[in-house]
Backbone bond lengths (Angstrom), bond angles and torsions (degrees), N, CA, C in turn:
res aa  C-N    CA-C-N  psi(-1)  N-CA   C-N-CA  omega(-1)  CA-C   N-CA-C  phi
1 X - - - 1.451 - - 1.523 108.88 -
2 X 1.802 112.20 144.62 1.405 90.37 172.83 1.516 132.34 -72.10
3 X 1.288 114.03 172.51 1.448 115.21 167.77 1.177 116.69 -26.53
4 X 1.510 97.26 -69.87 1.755 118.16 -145.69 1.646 101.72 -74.96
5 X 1.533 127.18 -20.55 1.524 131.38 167.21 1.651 114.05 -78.87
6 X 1.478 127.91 20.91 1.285 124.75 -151.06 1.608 87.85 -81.18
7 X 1.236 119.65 -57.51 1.476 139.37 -152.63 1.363 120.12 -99.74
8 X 1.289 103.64 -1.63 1.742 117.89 170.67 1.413 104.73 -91.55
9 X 1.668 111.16 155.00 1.679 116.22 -176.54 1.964 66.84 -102.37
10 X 1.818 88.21 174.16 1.257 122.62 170.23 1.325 113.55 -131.33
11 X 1.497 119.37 129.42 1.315 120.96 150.24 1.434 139.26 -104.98
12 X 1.186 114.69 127.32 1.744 123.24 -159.10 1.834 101.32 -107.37
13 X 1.501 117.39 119.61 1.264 97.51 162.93 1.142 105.23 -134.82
14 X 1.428 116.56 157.75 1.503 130.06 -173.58 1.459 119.93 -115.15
15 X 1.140 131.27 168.59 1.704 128.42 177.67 1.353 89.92 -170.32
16 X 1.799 114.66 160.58 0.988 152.07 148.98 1.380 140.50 -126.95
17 X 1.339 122.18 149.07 1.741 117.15 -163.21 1.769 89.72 -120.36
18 X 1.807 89.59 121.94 1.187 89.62 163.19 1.409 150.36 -141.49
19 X 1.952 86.36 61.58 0.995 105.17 -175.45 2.059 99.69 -97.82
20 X 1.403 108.90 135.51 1.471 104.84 -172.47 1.854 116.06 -66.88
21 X 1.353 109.26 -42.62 1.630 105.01 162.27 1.269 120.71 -29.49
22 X 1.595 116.74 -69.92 1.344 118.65 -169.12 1.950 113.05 -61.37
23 X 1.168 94.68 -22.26 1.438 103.98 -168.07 2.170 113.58 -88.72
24 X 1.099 93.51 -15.84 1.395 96.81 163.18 1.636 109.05 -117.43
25 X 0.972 127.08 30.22 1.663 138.73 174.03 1.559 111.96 -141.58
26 X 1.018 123.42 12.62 1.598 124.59 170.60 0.845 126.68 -147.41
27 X 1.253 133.81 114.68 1.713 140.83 -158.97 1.808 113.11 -68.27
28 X 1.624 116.58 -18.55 1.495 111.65 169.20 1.229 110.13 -70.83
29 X 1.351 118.47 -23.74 1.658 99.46 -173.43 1.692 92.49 123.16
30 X 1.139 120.96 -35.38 1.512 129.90 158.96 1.351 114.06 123.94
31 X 1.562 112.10 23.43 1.722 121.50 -163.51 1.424 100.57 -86.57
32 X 1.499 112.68 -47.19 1.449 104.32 165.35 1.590 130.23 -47.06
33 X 1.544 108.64 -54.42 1.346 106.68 -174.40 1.849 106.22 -67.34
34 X 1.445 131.93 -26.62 0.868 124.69 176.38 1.548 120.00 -60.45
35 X 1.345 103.33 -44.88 1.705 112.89 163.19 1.437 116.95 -41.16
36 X 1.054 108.34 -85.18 1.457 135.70 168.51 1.697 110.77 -8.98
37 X 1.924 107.11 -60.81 1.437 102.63 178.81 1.447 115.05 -83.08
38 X 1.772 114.29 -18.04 1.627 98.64 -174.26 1.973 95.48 -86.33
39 X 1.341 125.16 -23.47 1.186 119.06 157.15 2.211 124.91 -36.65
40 X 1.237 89.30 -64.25 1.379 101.31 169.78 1.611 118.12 -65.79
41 X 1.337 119.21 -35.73 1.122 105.95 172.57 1.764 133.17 -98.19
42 X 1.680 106.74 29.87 0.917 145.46 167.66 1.666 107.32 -98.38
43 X 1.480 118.15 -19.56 1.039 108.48 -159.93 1.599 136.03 120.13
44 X 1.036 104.74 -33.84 1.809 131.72 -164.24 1.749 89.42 -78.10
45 X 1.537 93.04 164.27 1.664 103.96 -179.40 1.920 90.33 -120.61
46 X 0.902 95.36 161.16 1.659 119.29 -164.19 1.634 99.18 -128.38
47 X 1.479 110.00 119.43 1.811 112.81 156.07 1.168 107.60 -106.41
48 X 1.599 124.76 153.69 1.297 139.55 -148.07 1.921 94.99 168.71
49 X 1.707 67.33 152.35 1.928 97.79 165.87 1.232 116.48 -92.03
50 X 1.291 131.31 133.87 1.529 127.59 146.00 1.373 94.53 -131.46
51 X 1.288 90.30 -177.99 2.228 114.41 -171.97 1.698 94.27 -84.16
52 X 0.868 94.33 157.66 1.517 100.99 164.02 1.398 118.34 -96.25
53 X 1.312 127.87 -178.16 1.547 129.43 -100.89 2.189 70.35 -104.89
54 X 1.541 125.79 -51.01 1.119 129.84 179.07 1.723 114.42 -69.46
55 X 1.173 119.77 -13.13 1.766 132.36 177.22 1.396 108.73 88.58
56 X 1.509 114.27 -9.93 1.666 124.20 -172.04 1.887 93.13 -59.36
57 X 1.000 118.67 -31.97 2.006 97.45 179.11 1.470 87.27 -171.98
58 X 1.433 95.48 -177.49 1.950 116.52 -155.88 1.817 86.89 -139.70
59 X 1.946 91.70 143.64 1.092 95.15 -171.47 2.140 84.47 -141.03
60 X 1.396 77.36 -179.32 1.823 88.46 -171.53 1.568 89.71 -88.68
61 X 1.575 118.26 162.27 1.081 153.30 140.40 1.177 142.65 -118.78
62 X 1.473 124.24 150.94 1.461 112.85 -176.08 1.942 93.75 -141.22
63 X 1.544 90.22 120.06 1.195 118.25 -168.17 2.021 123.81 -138.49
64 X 1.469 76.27 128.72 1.847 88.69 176.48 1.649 111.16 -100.39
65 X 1.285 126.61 -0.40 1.053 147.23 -148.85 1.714 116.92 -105.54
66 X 1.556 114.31 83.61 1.643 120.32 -167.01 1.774 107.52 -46.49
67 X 2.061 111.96 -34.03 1.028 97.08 149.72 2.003 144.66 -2.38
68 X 1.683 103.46 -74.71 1.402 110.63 -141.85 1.349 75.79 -108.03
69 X 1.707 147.17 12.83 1.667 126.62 163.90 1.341 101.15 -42.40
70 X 1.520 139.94 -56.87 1.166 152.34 -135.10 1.317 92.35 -77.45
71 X 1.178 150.77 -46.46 1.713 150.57 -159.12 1.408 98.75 -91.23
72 X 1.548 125.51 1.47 1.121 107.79 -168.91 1.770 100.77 -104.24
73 X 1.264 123.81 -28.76 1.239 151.18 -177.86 1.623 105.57 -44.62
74 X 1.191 114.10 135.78 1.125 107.94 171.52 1.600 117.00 118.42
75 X 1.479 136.23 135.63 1.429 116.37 173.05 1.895 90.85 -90.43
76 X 1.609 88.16 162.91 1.414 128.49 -170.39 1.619 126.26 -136.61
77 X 1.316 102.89 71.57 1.776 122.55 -155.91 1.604 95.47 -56.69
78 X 1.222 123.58 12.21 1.683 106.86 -170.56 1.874 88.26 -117.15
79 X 1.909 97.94 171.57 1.639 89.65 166.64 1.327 111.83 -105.12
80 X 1.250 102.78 157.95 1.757 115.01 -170.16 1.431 118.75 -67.07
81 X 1.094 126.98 167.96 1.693 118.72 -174.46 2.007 77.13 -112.67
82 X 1.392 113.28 122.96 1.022 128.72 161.84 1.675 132.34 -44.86
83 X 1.663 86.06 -36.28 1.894 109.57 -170.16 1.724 102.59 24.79
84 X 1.131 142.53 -105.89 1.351 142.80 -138.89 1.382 124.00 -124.84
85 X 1.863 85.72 -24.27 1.535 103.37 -170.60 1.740 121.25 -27.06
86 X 1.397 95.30 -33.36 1.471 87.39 -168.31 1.776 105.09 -74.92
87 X 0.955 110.59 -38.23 1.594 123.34 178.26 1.329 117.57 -50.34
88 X 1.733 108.14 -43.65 1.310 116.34 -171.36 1.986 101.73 -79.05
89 X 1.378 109.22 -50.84 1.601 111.76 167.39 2.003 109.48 -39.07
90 X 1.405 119.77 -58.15 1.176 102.38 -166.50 1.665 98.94 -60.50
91 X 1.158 124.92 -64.71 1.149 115.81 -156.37 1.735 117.62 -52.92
92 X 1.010 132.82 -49.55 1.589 121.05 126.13 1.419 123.66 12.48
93 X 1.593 116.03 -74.46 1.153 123.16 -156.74 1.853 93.85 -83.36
94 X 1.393 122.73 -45.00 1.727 144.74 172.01 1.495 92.47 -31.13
């Protein structure tokens, strides 16, 4: 172990989704998308990648909508076109 971790505690936590849909349709294992909908269905808004509408590239979203969990799923080896997200998150957060 290193040095510098000698004298620090660690905390490890784990989860599982166990709903079988999410779990054969999402490459984490389904902890995200499980987050994601009890997040949203708490209320909360969720940012995320999906592809766009032709599959040519993936862009961010910001969504309250149990709808669009499903577009978010998935890795996405390209980088996202940012567009507003950040604009649309503050005002959200404002």
């Amino acid at each position: 172990m290193l040095e510098e971790f000698k004298n620090h505690s660690i905390e490890v936590y784990a989860g599982y989704c166990l709903d079988q849909k999410d779990l054969a349709t999402c490459t984490s294992g389904g902890i995200a998308t499980a987050f994601t909908k009890k997040w949203i269905e708490q209320g909360g808004y969720v940012a995320g990648v999906r592809y766009t509408e032709d599959f040519m590239d993936v862009e961010y979203i910001l969504t309250d909508n149990l709808k669009d969990v499903d577009f978010l799923k998935g890795s996405k080896y390209i980088d996202a076109r940012t567009s507003d997200i950040f604009v649309s998150i503050k005002k959200i957060l404002d």
